[in-house]
C-alpha positions in Angstrom: 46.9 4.8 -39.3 47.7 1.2 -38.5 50.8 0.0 -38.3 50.3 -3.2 -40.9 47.7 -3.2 -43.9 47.7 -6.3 -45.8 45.9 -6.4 -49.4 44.7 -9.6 -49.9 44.6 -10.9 -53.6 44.4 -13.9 -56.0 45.5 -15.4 -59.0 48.4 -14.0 -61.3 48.4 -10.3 -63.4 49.8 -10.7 -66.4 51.6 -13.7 -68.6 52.6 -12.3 -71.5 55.6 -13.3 -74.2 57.8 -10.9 -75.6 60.9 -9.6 -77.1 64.5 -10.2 -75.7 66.5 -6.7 -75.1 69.6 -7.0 -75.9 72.6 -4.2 -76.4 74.2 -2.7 -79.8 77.8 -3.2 -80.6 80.0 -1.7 -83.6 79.8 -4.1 -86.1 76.5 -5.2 -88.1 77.6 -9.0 -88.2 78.0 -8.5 -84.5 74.9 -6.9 -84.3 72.8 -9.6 -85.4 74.1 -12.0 -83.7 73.2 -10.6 -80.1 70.1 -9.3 -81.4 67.8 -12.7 -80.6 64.1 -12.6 -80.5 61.6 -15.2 -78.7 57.7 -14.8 -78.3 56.1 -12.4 -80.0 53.3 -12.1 -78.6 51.9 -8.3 -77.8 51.0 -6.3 -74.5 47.9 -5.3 -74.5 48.2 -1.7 -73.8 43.7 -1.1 -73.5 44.4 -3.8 -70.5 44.7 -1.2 -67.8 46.3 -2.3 -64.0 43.1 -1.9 -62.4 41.3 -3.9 -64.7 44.0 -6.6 -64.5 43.5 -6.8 -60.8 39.7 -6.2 -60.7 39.8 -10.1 -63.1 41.3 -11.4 -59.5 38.7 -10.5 -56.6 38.4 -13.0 -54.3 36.0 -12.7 -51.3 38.5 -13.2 -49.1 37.7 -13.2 -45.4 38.8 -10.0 -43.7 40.7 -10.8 -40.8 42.0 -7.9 -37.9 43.7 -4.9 -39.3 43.7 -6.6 -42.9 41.5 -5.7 -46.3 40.4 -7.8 -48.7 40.9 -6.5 -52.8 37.3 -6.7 -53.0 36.8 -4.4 -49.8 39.9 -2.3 -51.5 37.9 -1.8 -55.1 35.1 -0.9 -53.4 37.0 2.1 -51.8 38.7 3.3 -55.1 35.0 3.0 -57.0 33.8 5.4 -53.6 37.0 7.7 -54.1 36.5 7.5 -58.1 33.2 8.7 -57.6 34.0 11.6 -55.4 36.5 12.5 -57.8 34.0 12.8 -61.1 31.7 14.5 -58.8 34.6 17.2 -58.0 34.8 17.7 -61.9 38.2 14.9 -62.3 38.0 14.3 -66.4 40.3 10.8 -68.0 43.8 12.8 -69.0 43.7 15.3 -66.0 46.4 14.9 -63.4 45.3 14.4 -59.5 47.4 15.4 -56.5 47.3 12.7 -53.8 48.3 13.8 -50.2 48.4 11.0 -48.0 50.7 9.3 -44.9 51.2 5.8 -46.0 48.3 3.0 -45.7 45.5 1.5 -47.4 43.7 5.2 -48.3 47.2 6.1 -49.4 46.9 2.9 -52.3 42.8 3.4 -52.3 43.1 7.1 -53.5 46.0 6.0 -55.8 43.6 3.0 -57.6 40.9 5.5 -57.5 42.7 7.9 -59.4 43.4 5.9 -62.2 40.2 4.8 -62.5 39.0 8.0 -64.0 41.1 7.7 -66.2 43.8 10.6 -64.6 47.1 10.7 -64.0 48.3 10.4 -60.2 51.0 13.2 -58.7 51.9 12.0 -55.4 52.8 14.4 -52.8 55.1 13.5 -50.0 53.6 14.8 -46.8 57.3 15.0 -45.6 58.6 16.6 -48.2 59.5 20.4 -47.6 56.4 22.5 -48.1 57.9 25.0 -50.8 58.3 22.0 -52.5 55.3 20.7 -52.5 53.7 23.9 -53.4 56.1 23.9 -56.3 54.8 20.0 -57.5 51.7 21.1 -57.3 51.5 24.0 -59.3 54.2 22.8 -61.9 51.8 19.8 -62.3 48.5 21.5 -62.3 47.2 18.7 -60.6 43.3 19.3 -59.8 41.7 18.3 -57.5 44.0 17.4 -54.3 43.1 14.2 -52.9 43.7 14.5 -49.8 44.0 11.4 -46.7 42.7 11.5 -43.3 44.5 13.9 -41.0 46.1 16.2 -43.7 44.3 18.8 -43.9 46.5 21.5 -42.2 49.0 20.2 -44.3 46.8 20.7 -47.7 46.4 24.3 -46.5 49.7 25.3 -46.0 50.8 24.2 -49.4 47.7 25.4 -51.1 48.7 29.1 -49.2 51.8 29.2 -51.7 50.4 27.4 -55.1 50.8 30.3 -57.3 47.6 29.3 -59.6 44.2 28.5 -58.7 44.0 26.7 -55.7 42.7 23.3 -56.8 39.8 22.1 -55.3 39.9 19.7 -52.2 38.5 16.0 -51.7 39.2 13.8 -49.2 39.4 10.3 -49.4 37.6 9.3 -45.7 34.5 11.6 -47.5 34.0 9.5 -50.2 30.8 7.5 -50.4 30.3 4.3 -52.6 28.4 5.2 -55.6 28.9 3.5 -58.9 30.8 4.7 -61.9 30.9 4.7 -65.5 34.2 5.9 -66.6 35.4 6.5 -70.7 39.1 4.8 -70.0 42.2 6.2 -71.8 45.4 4.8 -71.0 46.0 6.5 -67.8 49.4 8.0 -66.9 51.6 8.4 -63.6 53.4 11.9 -63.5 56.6 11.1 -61.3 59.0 12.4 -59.5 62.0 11.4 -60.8 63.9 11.7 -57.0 65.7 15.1 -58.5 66.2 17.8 -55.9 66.9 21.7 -56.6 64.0 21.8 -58.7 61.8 18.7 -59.3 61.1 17.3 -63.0 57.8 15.5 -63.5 58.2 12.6 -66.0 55.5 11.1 -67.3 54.9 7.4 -67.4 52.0 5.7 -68.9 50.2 2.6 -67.5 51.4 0.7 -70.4 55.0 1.6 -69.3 54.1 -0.1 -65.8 52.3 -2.7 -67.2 55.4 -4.1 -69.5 57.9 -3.8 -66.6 55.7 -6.1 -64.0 54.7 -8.1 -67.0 58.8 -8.6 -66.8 58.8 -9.6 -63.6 55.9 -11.6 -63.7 57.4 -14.1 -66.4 61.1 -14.2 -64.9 60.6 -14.6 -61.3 56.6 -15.6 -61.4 54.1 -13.6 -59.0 52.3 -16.1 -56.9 49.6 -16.2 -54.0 52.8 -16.4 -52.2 53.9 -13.2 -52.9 54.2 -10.5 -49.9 56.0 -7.3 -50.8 56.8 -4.7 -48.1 56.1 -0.7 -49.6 58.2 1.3 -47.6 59.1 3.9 -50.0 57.5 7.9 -50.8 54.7 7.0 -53.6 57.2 10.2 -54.9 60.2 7.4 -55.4 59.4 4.9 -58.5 60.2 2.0 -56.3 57.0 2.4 -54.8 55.0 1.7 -58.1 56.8 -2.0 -57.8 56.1 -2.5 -54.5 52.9 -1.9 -54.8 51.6 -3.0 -57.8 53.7 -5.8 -57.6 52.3 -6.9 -54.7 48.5 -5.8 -56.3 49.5 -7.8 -59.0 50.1 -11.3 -57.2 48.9 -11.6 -53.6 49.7 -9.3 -50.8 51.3 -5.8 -49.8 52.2 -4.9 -46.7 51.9 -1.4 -46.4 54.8 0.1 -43.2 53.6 3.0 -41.1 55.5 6.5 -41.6 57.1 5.9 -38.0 58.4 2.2 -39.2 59.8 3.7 -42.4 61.9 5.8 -40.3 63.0 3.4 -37.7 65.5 0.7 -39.6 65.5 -1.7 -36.2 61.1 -1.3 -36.7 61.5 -1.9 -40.2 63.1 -5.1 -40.2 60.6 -6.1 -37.0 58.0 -5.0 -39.7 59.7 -7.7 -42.1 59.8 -10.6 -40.4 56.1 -10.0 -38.1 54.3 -10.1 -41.6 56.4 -12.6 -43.3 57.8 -10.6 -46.4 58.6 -12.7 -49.2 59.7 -9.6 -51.6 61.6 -6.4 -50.8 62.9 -3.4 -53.0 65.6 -1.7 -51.3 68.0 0.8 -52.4 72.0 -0.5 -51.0 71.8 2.5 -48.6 68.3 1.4 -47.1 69.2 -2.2 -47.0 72.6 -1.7 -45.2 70.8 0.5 -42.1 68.5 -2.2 -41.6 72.1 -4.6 -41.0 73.4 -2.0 -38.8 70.4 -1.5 -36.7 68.9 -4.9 -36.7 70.9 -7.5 -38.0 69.5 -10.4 -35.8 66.1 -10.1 -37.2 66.8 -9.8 -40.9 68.2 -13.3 -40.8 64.8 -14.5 -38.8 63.2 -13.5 -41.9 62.0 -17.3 -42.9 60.2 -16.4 -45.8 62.1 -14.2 -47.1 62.5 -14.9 -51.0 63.5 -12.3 -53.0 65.7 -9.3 -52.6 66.3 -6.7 -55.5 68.7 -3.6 -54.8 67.6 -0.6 -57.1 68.2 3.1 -57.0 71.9 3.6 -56.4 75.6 1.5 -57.3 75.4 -1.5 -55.4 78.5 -1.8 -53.1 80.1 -5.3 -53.1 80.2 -4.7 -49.0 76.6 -4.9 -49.1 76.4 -7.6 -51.4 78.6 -9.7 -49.3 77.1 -8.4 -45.9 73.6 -9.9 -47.3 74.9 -13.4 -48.1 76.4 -13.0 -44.1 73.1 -13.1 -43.0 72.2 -16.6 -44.7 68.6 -15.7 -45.1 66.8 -17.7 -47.7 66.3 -14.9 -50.1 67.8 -15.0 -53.5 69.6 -11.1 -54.4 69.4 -9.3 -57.6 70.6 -5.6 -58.5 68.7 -3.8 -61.3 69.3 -0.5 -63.1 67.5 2.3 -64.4 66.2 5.6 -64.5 62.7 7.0 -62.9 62.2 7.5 -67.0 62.0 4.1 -67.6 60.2 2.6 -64.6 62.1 1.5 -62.0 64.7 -1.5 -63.7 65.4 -2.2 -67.5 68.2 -4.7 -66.5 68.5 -7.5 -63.6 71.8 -9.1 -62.6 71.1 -12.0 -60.1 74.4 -11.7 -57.9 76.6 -14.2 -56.3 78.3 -14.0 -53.6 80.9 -11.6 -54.6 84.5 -13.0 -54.8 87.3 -11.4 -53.1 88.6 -9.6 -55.8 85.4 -8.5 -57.2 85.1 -4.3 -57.4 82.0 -4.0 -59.8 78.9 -5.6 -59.8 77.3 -6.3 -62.8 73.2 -4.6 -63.1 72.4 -7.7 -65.5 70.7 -8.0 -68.7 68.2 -5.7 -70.2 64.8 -7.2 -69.3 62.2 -8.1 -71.9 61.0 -5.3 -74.6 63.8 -3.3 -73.3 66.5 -2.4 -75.8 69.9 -1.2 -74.3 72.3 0.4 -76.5 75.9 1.9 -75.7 77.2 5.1 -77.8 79.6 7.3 -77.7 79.2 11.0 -78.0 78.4 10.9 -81.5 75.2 8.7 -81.2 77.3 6.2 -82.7 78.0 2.3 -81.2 80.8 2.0 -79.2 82.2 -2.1 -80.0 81.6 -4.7 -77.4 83.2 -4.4 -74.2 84.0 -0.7 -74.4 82.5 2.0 -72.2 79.9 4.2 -73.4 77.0 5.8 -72.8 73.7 3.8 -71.4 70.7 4.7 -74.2 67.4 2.8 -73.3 64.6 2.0 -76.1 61.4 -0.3 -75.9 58.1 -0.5 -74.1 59.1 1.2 -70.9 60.6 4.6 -72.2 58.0 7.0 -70.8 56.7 10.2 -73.0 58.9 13.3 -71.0 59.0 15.5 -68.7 56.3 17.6 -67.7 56.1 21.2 -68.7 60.4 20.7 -70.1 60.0 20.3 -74.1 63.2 21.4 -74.5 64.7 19.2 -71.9 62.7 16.4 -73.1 63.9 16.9 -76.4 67.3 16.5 -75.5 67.3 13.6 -73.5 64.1 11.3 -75.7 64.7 11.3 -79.0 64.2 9.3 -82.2 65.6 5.6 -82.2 67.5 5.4 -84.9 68.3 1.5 -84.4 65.0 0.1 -83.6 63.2 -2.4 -85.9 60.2 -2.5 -88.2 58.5 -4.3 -85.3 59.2 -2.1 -82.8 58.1 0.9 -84.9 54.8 -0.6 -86.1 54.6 -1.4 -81.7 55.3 2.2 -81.3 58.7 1.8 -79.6 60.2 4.2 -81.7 62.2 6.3 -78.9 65.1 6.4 -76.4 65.8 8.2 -73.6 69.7 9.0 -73.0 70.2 8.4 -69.4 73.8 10.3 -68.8 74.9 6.8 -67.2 77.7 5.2 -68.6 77.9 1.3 -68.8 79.8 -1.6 -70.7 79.1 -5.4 -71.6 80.8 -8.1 -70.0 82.0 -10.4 -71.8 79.0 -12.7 -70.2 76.3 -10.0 -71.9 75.4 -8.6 -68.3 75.9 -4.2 -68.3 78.2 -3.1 -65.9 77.3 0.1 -64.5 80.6 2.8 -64.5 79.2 6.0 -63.3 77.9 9.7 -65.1 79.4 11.2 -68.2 81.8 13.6 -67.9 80.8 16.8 -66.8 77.4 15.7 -65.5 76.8 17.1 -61.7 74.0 14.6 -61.0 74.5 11.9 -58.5 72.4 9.2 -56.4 72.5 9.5 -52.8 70.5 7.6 -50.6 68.7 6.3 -54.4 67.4 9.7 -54.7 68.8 11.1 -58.2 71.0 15.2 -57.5 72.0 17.9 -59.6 74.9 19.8 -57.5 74.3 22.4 -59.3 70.8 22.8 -58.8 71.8 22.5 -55.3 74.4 24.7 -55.2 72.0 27.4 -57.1 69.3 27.1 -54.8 71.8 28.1 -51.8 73.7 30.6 -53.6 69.9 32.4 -54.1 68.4 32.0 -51.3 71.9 33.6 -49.7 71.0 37.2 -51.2 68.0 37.4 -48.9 70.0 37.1 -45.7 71.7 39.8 -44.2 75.1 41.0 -45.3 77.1 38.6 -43.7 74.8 35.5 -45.0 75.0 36.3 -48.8 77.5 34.2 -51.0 80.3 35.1 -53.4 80.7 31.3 -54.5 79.7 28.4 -53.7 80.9 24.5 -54.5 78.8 21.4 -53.6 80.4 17.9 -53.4 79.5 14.5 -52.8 81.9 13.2 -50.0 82.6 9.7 -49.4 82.5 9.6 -45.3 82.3 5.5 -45.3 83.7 3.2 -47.7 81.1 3.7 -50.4 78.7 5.4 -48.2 78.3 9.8 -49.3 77.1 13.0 -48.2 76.7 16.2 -49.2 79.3 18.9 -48.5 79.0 22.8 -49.3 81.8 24.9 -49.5 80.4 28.5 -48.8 82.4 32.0 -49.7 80.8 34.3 -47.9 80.7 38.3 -48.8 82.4 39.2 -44.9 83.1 36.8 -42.1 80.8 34.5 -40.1 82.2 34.0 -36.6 81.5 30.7 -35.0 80.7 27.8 -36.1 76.9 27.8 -34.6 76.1 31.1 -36.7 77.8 29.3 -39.5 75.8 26.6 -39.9 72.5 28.8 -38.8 72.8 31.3 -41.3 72.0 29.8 -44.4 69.8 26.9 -43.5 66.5 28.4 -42.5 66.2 29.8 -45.7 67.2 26.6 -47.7 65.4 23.9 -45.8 62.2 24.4 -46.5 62.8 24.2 -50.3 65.4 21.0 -50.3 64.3 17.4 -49.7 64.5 15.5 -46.4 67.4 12.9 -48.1 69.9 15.8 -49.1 70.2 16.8 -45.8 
């Protein structure tokens, strides 16, 4: 795989006019005077991604180690092909195994253009993992990229159903297609460990939020964004199609990804404009390779998603005095990325909390307490999110869907007759500032998820999945109790800490830290390490 793929497109995605998001407060008179509306205008939800970029090919001229979108369609028709030849119907859900780089984004485009859902699968992740996605997905066939095959096998060895059937994406031949297009869906991983959930997003979902972006901040043949992210992690659906959308992606090897200092070299060699980082990301690349971030002359937009923005970083950024403009954005996997954007300042000195802006369009961002009911303006409560980008569950969980996206019971006759009619209670708790921005002010009480590293953890999935896997060890590896804690090490920076009661002594600190791991590893993810 080379190191740098460029995508080379034209022209602008989507321009559409919509509906202000705007939050609830106690009172009714209140109420409507927050509650503004501008264009009306509708998303077309038949409009699918692909189509929306196939309106743009240009026959651009492909230079060394870039691709044209024309050269890139062509792929996804050959890959779309192979798939409806390997039985792929619209509505079915495809795995796609692949190290990052143009067949990584060709099999993803292909994909959806049968009309299936995609269910990307980390080829770093921990194989029972994988194994696990794959069955609890029943993704069929596996897609798989160039030089994963031994991988594919050692996962399919452990998917406790039918062993979907194989295609690989070098294979495919170009062939025309004649495809009957639903709305497509993503299935994604919403950065959970212990036990993944699936959510389900659909295209329309995707479409709104870069729709957003589009209007606010303006794609342009200008536009280079970096992907750099797991197609497992939602941010990768905006740097990618983001970049799809406008003009250019820039797609980092699986060795720059891991390297900070090559990262940044990465940056500035292929003149990023755009970057999604998560705070945690963002601040490595300072540490490692500070001197080059600022070389980054192009540099134009920054948006921090994923995790609570320290202030640190925040100032640390503005340090650098690269050209870039910095926004921080909230939300959930289950809503796509960002429902809110906060363009941030450099922080004053006695500044502890950084606002995660206003709801974006079509979003609608309410604050309640425990009864369902409004808390007034100002007040914490928790963060409920309704509008276009609420996606339709979690895979294979109705009961946990049904818990956490439920009836709206505040959204408007337009909304409903636009289908809009659900929200999905994201545990996060949040106030308005007396500017309207949300403030972000951590989980409900009693709530053992965290972010670390932007992934999204349940401590108690964590601890539950060390606490079992204990019982297979010997007698002096199995577990009474265990406790597992997110410790700050550095200022706001955290990692995780278990707290192990063992059933008889472990001597020495080597066999301590030996004797549980080998069973554990290969089930948890790389980033709660």
């Amino acid at each position: 795989m080379r190191n740098r793929r460029e995508l080379g497109i034209s022209g602008t995605a989507m321009n559409v006019g919509v509906v202000i998001g705007v939050g609830v407060v106690a009172e009714n008179e209140e109420l409507q005077k927050v509650m503004l509306r501008m264009g009306m205008d509708m998303i077309n939800e038949e409009e699918l991604l692909y189509q929306l970029e196939e309106a743009m090919l240009a026959d651009k001229t492909v230079a060394p180690m870039t691709i044209s979108y024309r050269k890139l369609m062509e792929g996804a028709d050959s890959v779309t092909s192979e798939l409806l030849d390997a039985g792929a119907k619209p509505g079915d859900r495809i795995g796609l195994l692949a190290l990052p780089g143009v067949e990584a984004v060709t099999g993803l485009l292909g994909t959806l253009m049968t009309g299936s859902c995609y269910a990307a699968l980390d080829a770093e992740f921990a194989h029972d993992r994988l194994s696990f996605m794959l069955t609890d997905s029943g993704a069929n066939p596996l897609l798989v990229g160039p030089g994963q095959d031994a991988r594919a096998a050692e996962i399919l060895s452990k998917v406790v159903v039918v062993a979907p059937k194989v295609v690989r994406t070098d294979d495919a031949t170009a062939a025309g297609r004649t495809v009957s297009q639903p709305r497509p869906r993503h299935p994604n991983d919403p950065r959970s460990t212990g036990t993944p959930k699936g959510v389900i997003l659909k295209e329309s979902n995707t479409q709104a939020m870069l729709s957003a972006l589009d209007k606010d901040y303006g794609f342009s043949h200008n536009y280079n964004s970096v992907a750099h992210t797991t197609m497992s992690f939602d941010l990768s659906i905006v740097q990618i199609f983001g970049g799809l959308s406008a003009a250019t992606v820039s797609i980092a090897s699986l060795e720059t990804r891991k390297d900070p200092s090559a990262l940044a070299e990465f940056m500035m060699n292929e003149g990023v404009t755009v970057t999604y980082f998560t705070p945690t990301q963002f601040a490595l690349l300072m540490e490692f390779n500070e001197a080059v971030v600022k070389r980054c002359a192009k540099y134009w937009v920054a948006y921090f998603a994923g995790e609570r923005l320290p202030v640190r970083v925040a100032k640390a950024f503005y340090d650098l005095g690269t050209p870039a403009t910095f926004y921080n954005t909230w939300s959930p996997s289950e809503l796509v990325v960002q429902t809110s954007v906060a363009e941030i300042s450099p922080p004053e000195e006695d500044v502890v909390n950084l606002p995660i802006g206003h709801p974006m369009d079509n979003c609608r961002h309410y604050l309640l307490d425990a009864k369902g009911n409004p808390v007034p303006f100002g007040q914490v409560g928790e963060l409920v999110v309704g509008g276009v980008q609420v996606g339709t569950g979690y895979l294979n969980r109705p009961e946990v869907s049904a818990r956490s996206f439920v009836e709206d019971p505040f959204a408007s006759e337009d909304d409903r007759e636009r289908g809009w009619n659900r929200i999905f209670k994201t545990g996060d708790r949040g106030r308005f500032r007396a500017d309207g921005q949300l403030e972000f002010h951590g989980r409900i009480a009693g709530d053992k998820q965290i972010k670390l590293r932007g992934f999204r953890i349940d401590l108690g999935e964590v601890e539950q999945l060390i606490f079992k896997e204990s019982q297979n060890l010997k007698k002096a590896g199995a577990l009474i109790d265990i406790a597992v804690v997110a410790r700050t090490v550095d200022l706001d920076e955290q990692q995780l800490v278990a707290y192990l009661v063992p059933k008889s002594n472990i001597t020495g600190e080597a066999e301590r830290g030996a004797t549980v791991s080998p069973e554990t590893s290969p089930r948890c993810a790389s980033w709660s390490a």
